[in-house]
C-alpha positions as CSV (number, residue, x, y, z in Angstrom):
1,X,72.6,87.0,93.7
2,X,74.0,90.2,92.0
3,X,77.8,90.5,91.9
4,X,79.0,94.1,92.2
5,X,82.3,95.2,91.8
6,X,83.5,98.7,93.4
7,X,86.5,99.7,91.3
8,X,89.5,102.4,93.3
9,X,92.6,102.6,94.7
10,X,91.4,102.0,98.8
11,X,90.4,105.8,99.0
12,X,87.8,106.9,101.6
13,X,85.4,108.0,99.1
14,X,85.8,104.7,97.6
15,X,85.0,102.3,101.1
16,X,82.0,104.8,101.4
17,X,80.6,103.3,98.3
18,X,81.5,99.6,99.0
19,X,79.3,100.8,102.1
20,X,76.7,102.5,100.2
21,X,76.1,99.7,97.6
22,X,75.7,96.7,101.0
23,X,73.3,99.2,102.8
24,X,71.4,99.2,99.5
25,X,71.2,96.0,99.2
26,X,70.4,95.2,102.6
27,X,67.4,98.0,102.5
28,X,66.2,96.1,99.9
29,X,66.6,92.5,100.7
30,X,69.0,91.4,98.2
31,X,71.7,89.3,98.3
32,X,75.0,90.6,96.6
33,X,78.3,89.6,96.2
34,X,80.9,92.9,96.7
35,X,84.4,92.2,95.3
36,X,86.6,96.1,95.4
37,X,89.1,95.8,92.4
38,X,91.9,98.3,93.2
39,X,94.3,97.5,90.6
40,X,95.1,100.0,88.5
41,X,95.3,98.2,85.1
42,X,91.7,96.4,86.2
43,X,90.3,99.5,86.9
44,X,91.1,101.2,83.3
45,X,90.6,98.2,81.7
46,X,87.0,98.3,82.7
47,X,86.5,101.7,81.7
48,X,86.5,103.8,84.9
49,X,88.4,106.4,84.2
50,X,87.1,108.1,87.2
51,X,86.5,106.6,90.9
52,X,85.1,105.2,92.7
53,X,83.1,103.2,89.9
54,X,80.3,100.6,90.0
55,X,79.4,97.7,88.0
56,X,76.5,95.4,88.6
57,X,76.4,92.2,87.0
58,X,79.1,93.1,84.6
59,X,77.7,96.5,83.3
60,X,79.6,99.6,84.5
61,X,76.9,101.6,86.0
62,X,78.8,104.2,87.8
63,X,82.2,106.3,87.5
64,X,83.2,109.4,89.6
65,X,82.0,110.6,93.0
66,X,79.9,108.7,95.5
67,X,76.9,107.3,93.4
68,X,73.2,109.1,94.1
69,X,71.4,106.0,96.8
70,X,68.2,106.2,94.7
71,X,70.1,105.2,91.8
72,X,72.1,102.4,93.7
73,X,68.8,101.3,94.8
74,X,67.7,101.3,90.9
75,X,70.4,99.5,89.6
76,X,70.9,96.7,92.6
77,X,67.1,96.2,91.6
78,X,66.8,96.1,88.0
C-alpha cells in the first residue's frame, strides 16, 4: 500500500488532486492510503511552498498546480 499525502488549505484545485491521485490509483490497481494535510505549519514544514503538493511514500513529488496524470500514474507506480 502507498501512502500519499495531498498538502493545501481545502481549495478546489486542491480536492481535484486528492481526486486525481484515487483515480490514478484506481486505473491502476493500486491500493493507496490518501491523508490531505491542510495545516499550514505542516504544509511548509514539508517543503511545499506551493499547492496543492504531493508526496508519495514520504518523498515530496509535486508542488504547485494540478499535477500532469501521466506523472501521477508514474510516481503512484514506481
Amino acid at each position: 500500500m502507498k501512502t500519499v499525502k495531498v498538502y493545501g488549505p481545502g481549495c478546489k484545485r486542491c480536492e481535484t488532486t486528492e481526486a486525481m491521485v484515487r483515480d490514478a490509483a484506481a486505473k491502476l490497481g493500486i491500493e493507496v492510503d490518501v491523508e490531505k494535510v491542510t495545516d499550514p505549519k505542516s504544509i511548509a514544514m514539508a517543503g511545499v511552498m506551493s499547492t496543492p503538493g504531493i508526496s508519495v511514500d514520504g518523498k515530496l513529488v509535486h508542488a504547485g498546480g494540478l499535477p500532469d496524470a501521466a506523472k501521477l500514474e508514474g510516481w503512484l507506480s514506481a
